[in-house]
C-alpha positions in Angstrom: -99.2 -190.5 64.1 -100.7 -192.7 61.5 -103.8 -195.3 61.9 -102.0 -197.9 61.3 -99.3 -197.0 63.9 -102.1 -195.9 66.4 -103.6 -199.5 66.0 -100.3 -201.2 66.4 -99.6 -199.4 70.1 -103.3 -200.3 71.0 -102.9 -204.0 70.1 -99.3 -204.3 71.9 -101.1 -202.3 75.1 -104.1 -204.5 74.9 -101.7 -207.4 75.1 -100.0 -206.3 78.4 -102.8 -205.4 80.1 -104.1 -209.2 79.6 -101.1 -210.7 80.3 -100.6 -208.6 83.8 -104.7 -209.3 84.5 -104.1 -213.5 83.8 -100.8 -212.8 85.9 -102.4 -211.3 89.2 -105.7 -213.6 88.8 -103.6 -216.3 88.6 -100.8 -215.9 91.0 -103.0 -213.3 93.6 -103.4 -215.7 95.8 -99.4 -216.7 96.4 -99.1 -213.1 97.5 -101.7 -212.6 100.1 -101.2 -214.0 103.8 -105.1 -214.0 104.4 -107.1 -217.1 104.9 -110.7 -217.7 104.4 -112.7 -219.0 107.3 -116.1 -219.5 108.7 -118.2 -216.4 110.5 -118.5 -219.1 113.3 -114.7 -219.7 113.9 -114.3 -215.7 113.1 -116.5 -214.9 116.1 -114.7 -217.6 117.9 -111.4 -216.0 117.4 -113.0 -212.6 118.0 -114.3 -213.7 121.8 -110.8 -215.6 122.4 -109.1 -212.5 122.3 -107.1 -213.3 118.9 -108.5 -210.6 116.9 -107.1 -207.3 116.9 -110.1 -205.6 114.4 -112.6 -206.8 111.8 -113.4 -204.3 109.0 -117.0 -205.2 107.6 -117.8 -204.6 103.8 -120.9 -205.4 102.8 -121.8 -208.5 103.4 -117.5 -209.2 103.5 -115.4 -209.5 106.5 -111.8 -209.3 106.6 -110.3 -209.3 110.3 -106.2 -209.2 111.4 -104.8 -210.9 113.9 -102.6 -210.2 117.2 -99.8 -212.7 115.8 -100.3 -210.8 112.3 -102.5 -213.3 110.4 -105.4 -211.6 107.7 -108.4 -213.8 108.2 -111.4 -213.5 105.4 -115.1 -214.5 105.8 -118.8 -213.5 104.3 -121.5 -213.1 106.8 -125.7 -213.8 105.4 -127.0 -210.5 103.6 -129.2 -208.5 106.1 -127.5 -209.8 109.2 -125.1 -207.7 111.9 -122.0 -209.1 113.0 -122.2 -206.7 115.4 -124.6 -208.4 116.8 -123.5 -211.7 116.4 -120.4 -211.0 118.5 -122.8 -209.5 121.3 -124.9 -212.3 121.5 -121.9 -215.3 121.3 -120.3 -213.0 124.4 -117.7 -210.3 125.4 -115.3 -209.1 122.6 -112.8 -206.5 122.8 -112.3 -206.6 118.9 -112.4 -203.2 117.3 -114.9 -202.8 114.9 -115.1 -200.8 111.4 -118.1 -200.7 108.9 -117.3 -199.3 105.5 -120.3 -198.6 102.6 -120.0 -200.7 100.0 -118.3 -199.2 96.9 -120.0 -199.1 93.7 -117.0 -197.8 91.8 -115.1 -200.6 93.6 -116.9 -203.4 92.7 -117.2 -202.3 89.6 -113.1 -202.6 89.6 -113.0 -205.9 90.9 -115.2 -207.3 88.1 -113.6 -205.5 85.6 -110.6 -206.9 87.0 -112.6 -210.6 87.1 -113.5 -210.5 83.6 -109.8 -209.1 81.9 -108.3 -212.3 80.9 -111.8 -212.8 79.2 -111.4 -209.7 77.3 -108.3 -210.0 76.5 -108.6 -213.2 74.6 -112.1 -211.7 73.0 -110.0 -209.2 71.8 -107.2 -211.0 70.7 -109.4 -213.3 69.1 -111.3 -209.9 67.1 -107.3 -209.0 66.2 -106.6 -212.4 64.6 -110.2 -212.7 62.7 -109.7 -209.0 61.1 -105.8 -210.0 59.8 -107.6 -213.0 58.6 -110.2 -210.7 56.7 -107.5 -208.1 55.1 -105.1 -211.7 54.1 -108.5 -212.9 52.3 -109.2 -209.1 50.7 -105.8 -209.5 49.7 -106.7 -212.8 48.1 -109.3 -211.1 46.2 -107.4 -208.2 44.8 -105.2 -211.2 43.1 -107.4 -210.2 39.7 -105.9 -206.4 39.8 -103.2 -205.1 37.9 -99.5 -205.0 39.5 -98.5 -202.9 37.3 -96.5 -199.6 38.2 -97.5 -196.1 37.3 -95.2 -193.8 36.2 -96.4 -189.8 35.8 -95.4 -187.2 33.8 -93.7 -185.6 37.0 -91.5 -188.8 37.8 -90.8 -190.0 34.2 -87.4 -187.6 33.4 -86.1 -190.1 31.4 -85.6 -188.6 27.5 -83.8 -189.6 24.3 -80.8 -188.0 25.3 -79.9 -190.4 28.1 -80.3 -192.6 25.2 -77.3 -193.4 23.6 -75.6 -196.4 20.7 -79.5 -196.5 19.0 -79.5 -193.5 17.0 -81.9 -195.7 14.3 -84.0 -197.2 17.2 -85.1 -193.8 18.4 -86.0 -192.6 14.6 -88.3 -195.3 14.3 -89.5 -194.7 18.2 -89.5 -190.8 17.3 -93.1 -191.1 15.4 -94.7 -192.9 18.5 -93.7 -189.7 20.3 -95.0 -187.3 18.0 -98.5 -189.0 17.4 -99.2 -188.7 21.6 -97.9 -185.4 21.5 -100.2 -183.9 18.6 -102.7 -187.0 18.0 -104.9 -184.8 15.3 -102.6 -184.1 13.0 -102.3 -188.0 11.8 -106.2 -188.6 12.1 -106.5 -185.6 10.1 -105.1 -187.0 7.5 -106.5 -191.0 8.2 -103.1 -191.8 9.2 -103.3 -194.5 12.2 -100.2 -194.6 14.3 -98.8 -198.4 15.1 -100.7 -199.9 18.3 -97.9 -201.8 19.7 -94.1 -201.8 19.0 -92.2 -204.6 19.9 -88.5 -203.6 21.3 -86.1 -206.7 20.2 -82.6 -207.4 21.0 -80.1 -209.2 23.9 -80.5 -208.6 26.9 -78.4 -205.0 28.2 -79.2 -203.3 25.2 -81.6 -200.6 26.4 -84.7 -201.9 26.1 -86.5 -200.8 28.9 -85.0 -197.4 29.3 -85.6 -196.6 25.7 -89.9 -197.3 26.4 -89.7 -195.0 29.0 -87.4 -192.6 27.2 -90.8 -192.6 24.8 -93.2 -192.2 27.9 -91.0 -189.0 28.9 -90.5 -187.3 25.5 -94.3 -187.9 24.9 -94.9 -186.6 28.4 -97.6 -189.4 29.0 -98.1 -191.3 32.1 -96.5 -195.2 31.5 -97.5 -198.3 33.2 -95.0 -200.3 33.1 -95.8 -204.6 33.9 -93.4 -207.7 33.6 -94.8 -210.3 31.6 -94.5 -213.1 34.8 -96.7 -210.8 37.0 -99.7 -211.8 35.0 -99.4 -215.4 35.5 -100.5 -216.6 38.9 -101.4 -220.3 40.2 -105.2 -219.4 39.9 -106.7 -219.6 37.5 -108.1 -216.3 35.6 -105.7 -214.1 37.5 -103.9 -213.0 34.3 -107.0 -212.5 32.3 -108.1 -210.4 35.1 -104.8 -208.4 35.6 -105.0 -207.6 31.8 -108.4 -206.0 31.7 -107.5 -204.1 34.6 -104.2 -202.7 33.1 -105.6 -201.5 29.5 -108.8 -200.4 31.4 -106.3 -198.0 34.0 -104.7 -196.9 30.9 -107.8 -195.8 28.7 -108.8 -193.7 32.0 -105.0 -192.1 31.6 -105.2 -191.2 28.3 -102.9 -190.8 26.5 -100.2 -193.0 28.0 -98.1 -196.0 27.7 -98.3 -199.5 28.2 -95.0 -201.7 28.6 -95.0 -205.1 29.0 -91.2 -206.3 29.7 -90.5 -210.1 28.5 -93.9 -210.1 27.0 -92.8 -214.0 26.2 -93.6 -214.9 29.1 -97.0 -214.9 28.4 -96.6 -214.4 24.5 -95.2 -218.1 23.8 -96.6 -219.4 20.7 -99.7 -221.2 21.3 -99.4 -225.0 21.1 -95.8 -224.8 20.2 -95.4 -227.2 23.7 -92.7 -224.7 24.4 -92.7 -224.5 28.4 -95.0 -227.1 28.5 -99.0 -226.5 27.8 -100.4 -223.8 30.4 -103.9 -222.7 30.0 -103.6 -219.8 32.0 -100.9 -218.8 30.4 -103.0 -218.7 27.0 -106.0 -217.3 28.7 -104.1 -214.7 29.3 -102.4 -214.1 25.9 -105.8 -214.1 24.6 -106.9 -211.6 26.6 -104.0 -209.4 25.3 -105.2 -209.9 22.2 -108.9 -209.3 22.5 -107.4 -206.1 24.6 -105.5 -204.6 21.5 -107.8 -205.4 19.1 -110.1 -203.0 21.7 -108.6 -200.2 20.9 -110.2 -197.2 18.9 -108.3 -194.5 17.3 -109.3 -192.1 20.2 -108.0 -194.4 22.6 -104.0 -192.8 22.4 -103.1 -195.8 24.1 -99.3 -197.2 22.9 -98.3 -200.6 24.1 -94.7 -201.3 24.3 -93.4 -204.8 24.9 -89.4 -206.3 24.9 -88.1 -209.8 24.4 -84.8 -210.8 23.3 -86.8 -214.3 22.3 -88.8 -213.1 18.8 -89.0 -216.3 17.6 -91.0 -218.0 19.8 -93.9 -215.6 20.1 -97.4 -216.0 19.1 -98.2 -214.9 15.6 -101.2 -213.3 16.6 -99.4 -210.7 18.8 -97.3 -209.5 15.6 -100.0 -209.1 12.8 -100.7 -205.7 11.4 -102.8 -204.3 14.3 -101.0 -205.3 17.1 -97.6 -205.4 17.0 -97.9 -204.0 14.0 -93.9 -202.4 14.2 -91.1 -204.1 15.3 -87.8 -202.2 16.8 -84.5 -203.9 16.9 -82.0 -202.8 19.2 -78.3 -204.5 18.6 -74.9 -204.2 20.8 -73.8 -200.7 20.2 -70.8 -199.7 17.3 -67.8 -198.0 18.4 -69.3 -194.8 18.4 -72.4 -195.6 20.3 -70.1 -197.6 22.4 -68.2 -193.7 23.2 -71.9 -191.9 23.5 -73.0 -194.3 26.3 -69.4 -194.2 28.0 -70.1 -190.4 28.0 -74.1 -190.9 29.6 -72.3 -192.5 32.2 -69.8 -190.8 32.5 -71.9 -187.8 34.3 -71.9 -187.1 37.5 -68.3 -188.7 38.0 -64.8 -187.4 38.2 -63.0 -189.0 35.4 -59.9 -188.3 34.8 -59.5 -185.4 31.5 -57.3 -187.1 30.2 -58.8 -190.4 29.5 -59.8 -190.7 25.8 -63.5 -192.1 26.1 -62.8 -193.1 22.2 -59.9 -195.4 23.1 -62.2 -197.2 26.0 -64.8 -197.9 23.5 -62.4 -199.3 21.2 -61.2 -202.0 23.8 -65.0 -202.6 24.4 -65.9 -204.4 21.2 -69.1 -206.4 22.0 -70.1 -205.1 25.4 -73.8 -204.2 25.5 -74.9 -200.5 27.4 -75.4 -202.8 30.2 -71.8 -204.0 30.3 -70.5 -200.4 29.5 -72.7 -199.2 32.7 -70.9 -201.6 35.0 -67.8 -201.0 33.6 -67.9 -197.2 34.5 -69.3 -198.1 38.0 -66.8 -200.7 38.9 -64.0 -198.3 37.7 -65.6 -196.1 40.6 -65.9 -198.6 43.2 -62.3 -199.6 42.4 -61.3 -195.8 42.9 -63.1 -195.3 46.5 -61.6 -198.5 47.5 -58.0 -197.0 46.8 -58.9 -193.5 48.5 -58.7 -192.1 44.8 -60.5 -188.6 44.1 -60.9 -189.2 40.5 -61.6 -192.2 38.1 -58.3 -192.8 35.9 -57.3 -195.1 33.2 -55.5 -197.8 35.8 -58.7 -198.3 37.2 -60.9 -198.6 34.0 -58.3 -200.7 32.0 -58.9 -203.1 35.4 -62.7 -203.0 35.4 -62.3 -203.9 31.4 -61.0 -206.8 31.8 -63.3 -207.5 35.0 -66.2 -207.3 33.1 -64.9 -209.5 30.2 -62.7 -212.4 32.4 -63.6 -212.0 36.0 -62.3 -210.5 39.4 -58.6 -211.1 40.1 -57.6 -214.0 42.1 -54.5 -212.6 44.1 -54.6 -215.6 46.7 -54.0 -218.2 44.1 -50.6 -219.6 44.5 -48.9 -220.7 41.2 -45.4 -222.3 41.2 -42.5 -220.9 39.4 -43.1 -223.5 36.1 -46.5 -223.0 35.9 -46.3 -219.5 35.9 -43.9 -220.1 32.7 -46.0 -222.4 31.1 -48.8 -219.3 30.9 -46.6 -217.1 30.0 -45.5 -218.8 26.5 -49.2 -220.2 26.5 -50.6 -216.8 26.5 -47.4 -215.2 24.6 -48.6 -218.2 21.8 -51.8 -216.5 21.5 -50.2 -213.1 20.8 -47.1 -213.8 18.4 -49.3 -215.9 16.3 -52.0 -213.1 15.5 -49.1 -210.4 15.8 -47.4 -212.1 12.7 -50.8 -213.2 10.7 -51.9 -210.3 8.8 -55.8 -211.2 8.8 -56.1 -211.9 12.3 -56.9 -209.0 14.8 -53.9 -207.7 16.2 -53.4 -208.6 20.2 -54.1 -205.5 22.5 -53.2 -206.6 25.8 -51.4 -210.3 27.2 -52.0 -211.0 31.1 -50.9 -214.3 33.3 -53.2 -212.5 36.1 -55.8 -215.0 36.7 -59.1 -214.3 36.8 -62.5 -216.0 36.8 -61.6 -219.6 35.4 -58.4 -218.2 33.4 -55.1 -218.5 34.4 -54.2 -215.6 31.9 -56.1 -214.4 28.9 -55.3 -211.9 25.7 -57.4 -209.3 23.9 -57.6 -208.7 20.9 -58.8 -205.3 19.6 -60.2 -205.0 15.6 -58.7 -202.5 13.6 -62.0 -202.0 12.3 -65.4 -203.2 13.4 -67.2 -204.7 10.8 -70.3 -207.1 10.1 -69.1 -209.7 7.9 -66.1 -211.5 8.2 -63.8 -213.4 5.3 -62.8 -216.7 5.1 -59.1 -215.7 5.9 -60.2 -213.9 9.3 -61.9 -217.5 10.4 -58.6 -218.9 9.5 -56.1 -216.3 10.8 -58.4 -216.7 14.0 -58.0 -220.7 14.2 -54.8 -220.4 14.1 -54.5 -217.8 17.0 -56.2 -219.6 18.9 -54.3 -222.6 18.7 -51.1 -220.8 19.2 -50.9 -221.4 23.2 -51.3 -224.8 22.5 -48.6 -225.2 20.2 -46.1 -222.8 22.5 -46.3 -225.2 25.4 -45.8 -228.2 23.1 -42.4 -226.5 21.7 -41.1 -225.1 24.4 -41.7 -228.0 27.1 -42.2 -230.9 25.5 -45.7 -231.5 26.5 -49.2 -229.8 26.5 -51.7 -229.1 29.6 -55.4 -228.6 30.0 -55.2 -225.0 30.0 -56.1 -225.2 26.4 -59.3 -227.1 26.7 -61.6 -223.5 25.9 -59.2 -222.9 23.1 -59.6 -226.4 21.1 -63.4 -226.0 22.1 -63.4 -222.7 20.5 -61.2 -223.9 17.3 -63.7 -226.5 16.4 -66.6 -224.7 17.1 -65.4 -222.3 14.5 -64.1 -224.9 12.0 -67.6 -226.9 12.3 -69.5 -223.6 11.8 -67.4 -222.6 8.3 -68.5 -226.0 7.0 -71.6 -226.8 8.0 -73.4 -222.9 8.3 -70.9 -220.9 6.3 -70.3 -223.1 3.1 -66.4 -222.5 3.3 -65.8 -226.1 2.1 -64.3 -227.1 -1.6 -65.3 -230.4 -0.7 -69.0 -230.0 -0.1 -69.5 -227.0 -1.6 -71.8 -223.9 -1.1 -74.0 -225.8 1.4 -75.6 -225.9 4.9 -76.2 -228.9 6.8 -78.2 -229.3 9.3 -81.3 -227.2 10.5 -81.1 -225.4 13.5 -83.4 -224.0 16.4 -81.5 -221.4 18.2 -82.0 -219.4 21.1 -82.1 -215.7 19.1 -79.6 -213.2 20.2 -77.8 -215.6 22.7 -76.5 -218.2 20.0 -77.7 -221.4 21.9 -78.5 -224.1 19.9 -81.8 -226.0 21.2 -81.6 -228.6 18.8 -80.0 -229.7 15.1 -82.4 -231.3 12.7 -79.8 -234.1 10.3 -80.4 -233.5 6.8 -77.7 -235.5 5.5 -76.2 -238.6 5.0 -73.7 -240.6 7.0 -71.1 -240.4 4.2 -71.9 -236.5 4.1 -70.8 -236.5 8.0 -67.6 -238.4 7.5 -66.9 -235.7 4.9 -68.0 -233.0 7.4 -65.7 -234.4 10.3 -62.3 -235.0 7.7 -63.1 -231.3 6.8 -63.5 -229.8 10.7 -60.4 -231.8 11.2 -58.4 -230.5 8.3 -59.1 -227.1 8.8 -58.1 -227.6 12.3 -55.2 -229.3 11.8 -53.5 -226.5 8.7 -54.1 -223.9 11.7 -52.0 -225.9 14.1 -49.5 -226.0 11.3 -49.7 -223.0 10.3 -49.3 -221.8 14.4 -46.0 -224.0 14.9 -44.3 -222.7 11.5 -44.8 -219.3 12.7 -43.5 -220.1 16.4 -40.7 -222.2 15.5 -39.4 -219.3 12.7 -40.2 -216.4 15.8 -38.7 -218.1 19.0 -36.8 -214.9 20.0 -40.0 -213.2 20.0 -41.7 -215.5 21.8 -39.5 -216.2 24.9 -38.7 -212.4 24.9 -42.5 -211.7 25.7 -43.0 -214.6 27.7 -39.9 -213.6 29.7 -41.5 -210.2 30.3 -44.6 -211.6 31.2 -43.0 -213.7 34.2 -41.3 -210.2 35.1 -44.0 -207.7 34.6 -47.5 -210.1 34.5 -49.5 -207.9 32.1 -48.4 -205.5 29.0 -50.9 -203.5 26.7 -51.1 -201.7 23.5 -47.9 -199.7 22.1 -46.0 -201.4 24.6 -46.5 -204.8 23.1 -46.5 -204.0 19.6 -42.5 -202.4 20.5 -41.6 -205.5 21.8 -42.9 -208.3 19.3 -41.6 -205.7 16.8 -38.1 -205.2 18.8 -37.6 -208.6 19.7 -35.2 -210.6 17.1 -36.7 -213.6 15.5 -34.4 -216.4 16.7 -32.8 -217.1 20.2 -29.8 -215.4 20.7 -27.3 -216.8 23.5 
């Protein structure tokens, strides 16, 4: 049994012992019959013939009664009741004398003094919590980091996957805690920190301690908020005792995750001035700059916000490297479906390739959750093995949201998203620079009442004028289906419009797409890097410029609604023919589709 059981079951037993001691000394005398009286009225009953015997005690009496009343009384030390009842007269009263019991007195004192026991102890208890909650407070100054050993750190490169370039660059870090000499040998000194950038899900994390387990050095691992505390000099404190655990452990890792939270430029007035918060930033600093080249000590750090960190943390000696980890391609997109993909019974004949394709933009985070949910969906159907019904489902769970199957739609409605969403798909079908649709739904999920994917023939990093356009268009097509085929328009296309002029503002003012204006930006920008949201826009034009900017958002907006109603007006067959088989069938995908807009005629036949 452990101490800290042991004490546990001695506190609880301490407890009930005092409670049952304040319980008897309290209530004792409800349960006794006896009455205390005088010696005088004791002999008195004794000579009257009311007492059946008197048992003497010391100097205690305690005598019963013919009609079965306990009487108590205390003669004077050194005198003989004995002879007390000789001298007051005749008494048939029987008579016992008992010693007087050390071992018994000592019991009834013992017994006297429990309830004052029990609260000394109780009161000992509650001091000595009191001390360990104030050690506690004191150990506020150590390091909360968590150690990782070279026994529990099994994570390697090869459950690595999508940042084939990241682990190059990371590859060298490995190499120079594995054999250290060979670089000193030859002056070379190995970076000090590397700095892990990219949005959020990328791999950040498991990539440092894919480095701590192909090194086979211990790693510390620390988030960046656990340094910060409401005292002050906790953080300061917290970082001397980190690097000063990981010089005794050398060689080993240090990884600070969202090192912005402490990292914020300094001054910037970015979450607001905190002088803890730069005490301990500079004691990161002064750290680093402690170590010597026997030290072997790597620190590794992640943000996803580059932009806003102290320029002292990423000068040559410090974070000296810099590692950039984007969304995966298709192919890493297939080698992380595959990490995943062990230890469950997928299906053989789902091609991983194919589920990368439809993945376009998901991070290894969003590819991990796609795999699991694809499992949960299959235990919840008593399935033995993971098939493509279930991952095409988890697909578009990760990109739109559960399935609502308890919404009730009526009849027209579900029409009116079935040519909304068929308006999406015909338009990019028949553009030839817009990415072909993959797969049209009226299942609603999340806020949707139906959505359509789109799947790139090829992934690629820049994207033409004609692609923004083609994609304007598209996205206007729902619109411009509800306003042909009934007459009137709903507020199911509010995301679309938002998402038309967002792009339409973004190829004049940012992309220079404008004959008008020219081969210009306007408008400086502060952005939130990786996630695209914009803080705030600094003008650097002129209110005539913004006139110009608005006539140019609206024209290009308004040629891709033409351009969406030509194309639907000349293709009605197809586009009642899909949205018919969308009210029938709810969802089609891939082949399927492409065979019907292809099948379908152009014009309404009767």
């Amino acid at each position: 049994m452990k101490l800290g059981s042991f004490k546990g079951i001695f506190v609880y037993m301490l407890i009930a012992v005092g409670m049952l001691a304040v319980f008897v000394t309290v209530f004792s005398p409800s349960f006794s019959s006896s009455s205390e009286i005088p010696v005088s009225q004791m002999i008195s009953l004794a000579n009257s013939g009311k007492l059946k015997s008197i048992d003497v005690s010391g100097d205690n009496l305690s005598a019963q009664g013919f009609d079965g009343q306990n009487y108590t009384s205390r003669k004077e030390p050194g005198s003989s009741i004995v002879e007390q009842l000789n001298d007051s007269g005749p008494s048939s009263v029987d008579i016992s004398v008992r010693g007087n019991s050390g071992f018994g007195s000592f019991i009834g004192i013992l017994f006297n003094f429990l309830p004052i026991l029990f609260f000394g102890g109780l009161l000992i208890f509650m001091m000595r919590q009191a001390q360990g909650n104030s050690s506690q407070t004191f150990s506020f100054g150590k390091s909360k980091a968590k150690k990782y050993d070279t026994d529990n750190t099994e994570v390697s490169f090869s459950d690595v996957a999508g940042v084939d370039e990241a682990k190059e660059e990371l590859q060298e870090v490995v190499e120079f805690l594995k054999s250290p000499q060979k670089f000193i040998e030859l002056g070379a000194k190995i970076p000090r920190g590397v700095l892990l950038m990219g949005p959020p899900g990328v791999g950040k994390t498991l990539m440092a301690r894919a480095v701590a387990g192909e090194a086979g050095v211990p790693f510390f691992s620390i988030s960046g908020s656990e340094f910060v505390e409401m005292f002050v000099g906790v953080g300061a404190s917290r970082v001397r005792d980190l690097f000063d655990q990981a010089k005794k452990n050398s060689p080993c890792i240090v990884f600070i995750d969202e090192i912005d939270a402490v990292g914020r430029q300094r001054g910037a007035g970015l979450g607001g001035g905190h002088d803890e918060r730069e005490q301990t930033l500079n004691q990161i600093l002064v750290e680093m700059d402690g170590f010597d080249t026997g030290a072997n000590v790597i620190v590794l750090a992640s943000t996803n916000r580059p932009d806003i960190l102290d320029p002292a943390l990423l000068r040559p000696g410090r974070f000296d490297r810099r590692v950039t980890l984007d969304n995966p391609d298709v192919k890493g997109r297939q080698q992380i479906l595959s990490v995943h993909a062990k230890g469950k019974p997928i299906d053989e004949d789902i091609d991983m390739e194919a589920v990368a394709k439809q993945t376009s933009g998901f991070s290894g985070a969003d590819l991990m959750n796609l795999l699991n949910e694809a499992a949960i969906l299959s235990a919840r159907r008593d399935k033995k093995k993971i098939v493509y019904e279930e991952i095409a489902e988890s697909i578009d769970r990760v990109i739109a949201g559960p399935e609502k199957k308890n919404k009730n739609i009526t009849e027209k409605e579900k029409q009116m998203v079935a040519y909304h969403e068929a308006g999406h798909a015909l338009v990019a079908h028949l553009l030839p620079y817009a990415d072909p649709p993959f797969k049209v739904t009226i299942v609603a999920r999340g806020q949707t009442g139906g959505h359509t994917r789109f799947l790139p023939e090829e992934e690629t990093s820049l994207i033409t004028q004609n692609q923004l356009e083609a994609r304007l268009a598209a996205a206007l097509g729902g619109r411009v289906a509800e306003e042909i085929m009934f007459y009137e328009v709903t507020t199911g296309a509010g995301n679309d419009l938002e998402q038309a002029t967002n792009i339409a503002r973004a190829m004049i003012t940012r992309l220079g797409m404008s004959k008008k204006l020219g081969p210009r930006t306007f408008g400086k920008r502060e952005e939130l890097v990786f996630l695209g949201r914009e803080i705030s826009e600094q003008r650097d034009y002129s209110d005539t410029i913004a006139e110009t900017i608005d006539d140019e958002v609206h024209s290009l907006v308004q040629t891709a609604y033409e351009v969406a109603k030509s194309l639907l007006n000349e293709n009605l067959g197809k586009l009642s023919a899909l949205a018919k088989y969308l009210v029938e069938h709810e969802s089609v995908e891939g082949e399927e589709l492409t065979n019907l807009l292809n099948s379908a005629p152009a014009s309404i036949t009767n």
